[in-house]
N, C-alpha and C positions, 0 to 999 in steps of 0.2 A: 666469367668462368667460375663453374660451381667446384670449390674444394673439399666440401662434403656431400652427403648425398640430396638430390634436387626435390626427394619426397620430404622429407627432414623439413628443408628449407621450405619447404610449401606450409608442412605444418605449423612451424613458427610464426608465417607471416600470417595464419588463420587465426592463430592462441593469443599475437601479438594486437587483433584487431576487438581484444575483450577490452573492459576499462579497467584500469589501473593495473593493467600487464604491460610492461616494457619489453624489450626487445630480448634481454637479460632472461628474465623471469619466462617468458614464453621458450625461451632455448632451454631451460629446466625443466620445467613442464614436461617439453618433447622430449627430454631425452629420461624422463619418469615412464613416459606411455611407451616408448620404447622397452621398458624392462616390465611391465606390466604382462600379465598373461594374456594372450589374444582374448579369452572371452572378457576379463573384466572389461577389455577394450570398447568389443562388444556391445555389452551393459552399460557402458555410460553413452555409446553412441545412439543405442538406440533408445536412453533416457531422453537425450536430446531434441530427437526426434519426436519422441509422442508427448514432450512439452510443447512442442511447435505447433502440432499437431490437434491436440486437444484442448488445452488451456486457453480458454474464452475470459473475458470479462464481464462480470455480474453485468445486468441489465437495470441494476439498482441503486447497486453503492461503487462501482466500477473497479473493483478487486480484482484480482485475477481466481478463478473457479474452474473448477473441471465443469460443475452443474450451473444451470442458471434458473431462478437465482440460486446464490452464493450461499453455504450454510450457513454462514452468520445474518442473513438477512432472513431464513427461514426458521430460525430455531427462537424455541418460545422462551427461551431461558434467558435470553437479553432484553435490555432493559430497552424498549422502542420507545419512552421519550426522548432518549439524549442519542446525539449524533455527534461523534466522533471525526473533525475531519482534516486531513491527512492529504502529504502531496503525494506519495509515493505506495503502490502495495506493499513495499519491504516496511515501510514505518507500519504497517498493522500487524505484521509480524514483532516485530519489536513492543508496540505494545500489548502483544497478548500476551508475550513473556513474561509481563509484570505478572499476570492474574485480577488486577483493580480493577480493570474497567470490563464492564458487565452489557454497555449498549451497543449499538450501531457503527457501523463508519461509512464515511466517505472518503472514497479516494479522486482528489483533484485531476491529479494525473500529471503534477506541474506545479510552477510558480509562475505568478506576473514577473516578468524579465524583459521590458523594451530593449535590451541590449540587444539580444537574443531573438528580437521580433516574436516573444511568446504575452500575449495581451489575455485580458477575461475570457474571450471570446474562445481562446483554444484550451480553456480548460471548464473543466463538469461544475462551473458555479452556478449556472443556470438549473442542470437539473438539481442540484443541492437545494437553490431557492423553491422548487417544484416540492418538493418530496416535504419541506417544511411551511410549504403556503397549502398542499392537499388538507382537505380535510378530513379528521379522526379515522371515517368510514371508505378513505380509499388509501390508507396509510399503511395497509397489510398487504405484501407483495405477492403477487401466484405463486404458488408452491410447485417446483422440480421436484425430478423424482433424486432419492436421497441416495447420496456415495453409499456403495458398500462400506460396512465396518462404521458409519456412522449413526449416531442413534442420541437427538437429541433430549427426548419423551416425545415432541408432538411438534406440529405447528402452531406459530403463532395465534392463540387463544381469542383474544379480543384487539382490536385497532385502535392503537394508542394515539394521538396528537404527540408531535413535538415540541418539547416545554424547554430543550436546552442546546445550545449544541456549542462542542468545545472545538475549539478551533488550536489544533498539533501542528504548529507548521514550524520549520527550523527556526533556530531563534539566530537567522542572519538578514541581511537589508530586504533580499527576494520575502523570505517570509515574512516580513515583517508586515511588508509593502500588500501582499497576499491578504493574510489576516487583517490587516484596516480595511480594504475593500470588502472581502466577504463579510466584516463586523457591520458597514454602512449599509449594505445589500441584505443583511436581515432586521437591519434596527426598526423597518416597518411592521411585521410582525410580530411582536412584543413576547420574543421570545428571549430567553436568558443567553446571555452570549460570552462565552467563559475564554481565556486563552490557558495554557498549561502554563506553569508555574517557571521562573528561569532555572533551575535546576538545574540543566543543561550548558554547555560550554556555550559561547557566544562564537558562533561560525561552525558549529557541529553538527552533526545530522542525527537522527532521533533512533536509526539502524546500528548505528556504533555503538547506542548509550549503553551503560549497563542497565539491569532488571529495577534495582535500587535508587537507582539515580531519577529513572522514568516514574514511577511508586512515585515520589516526592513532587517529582513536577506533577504530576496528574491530581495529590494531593495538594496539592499549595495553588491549584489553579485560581486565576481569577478573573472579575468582572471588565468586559475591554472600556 
């Protein structure tokens, strides 16, 4: 028996199926959008929609893009020796925040987690291994056509070889576990293999960190 209204209650158990929304928190929300204007309503419904809609994953560095590839992979303005790599799209958000880092990323998409039945195999270390085993002259990715209001000067100039690549993964057991694999998995290629510096809380995620905190780890990184 419903003792409030059955729309209500439908939308809680939709708000309540985000993460780190409780049952509590999703019946605020609802009753937020309740006193909201219909069109802001609107506006974030149909934000939602043309995210779902639109937003692809680079074909390169596996971000999430409107375009592919991604403008960080086409813009001449980063540093295409070093690759930046990352389990999550939100950690490259968080580190752009800093402003330090100037190269590349990848995004994993994941950690190694047998708990979890998430092994190498279900995340992007293979194409990671590719993109740093290509050579110099296939190391510049086809150029998309460019987001409006985006203007980085040009594309990518010349085709750099990768000389580094840092390895950003949470500083808990899954990462941990992650970055020694990905560190053996490149040690053939005699490339520089950096981890970010502990900086960071031990069990914390790299999206939470503040600006500051990331800065120092990114500065303080070092050889695995």
């Amino acid at each position: 028996m419903h003792l409030t209204s059955e729309t209500v209650d439908a939308l809680v158990d939709q708000l309540s199926r985000l993460p780190t929304v409780g049952r509590k928190t999703a019946q605020r929300l609802a009753a937020f959008i309740l006193k909201m204007p219909r069109e802001e309503v609107v506006e974030i419904a149909k934000a939602m929609v043309a995210a779902k809609d639109r937003v692809k994953t680079c074909s390169v560095c596996f971000n999430v893009t409107d375009v592919d590839p991604c403008p960080v992979c086409q813009s001449a303005k980063r540093d295409r020796s070093v690759i930046c790599v990352v389990e999550e799209p939100s950690d490259v958000l968080a580190l752009e925040r800093t402003g330090e880092f100037r190269g590349l990323y990848h995004v994993l998409g994941g950690v190694i987690s047998p708990l979890d039945g998430i092994g190498p195999d279900d995340l992007h270390i293979s194409e990671l291994i590719g993109r740093v085993a290509q050579p110099a002259s296939m190391a510049r990715p086809a150029v998309a056509e460019t987001p409006e209001g985006y203007d980085d000067g040009a594309e990518a100039d010349a085709p750099v070889a990768v000389t580094e690549v840092i390895l950003a993964m949470n500083p808990n057991v899954e990462g941990d576990t992650t970055a020694y694999y990905v560190g053996q998995m490149l040690a053939p290629f005699g490339v520089t293999v950096s981890r970010i510096a502990r900086g960071l809380p031990i069990g914390g995620d790299l999206e939470f960190a503040d600006e500051a905190t990331l800065s120092r780890a990114l500065e303080g990184r070092a050889g695995m």
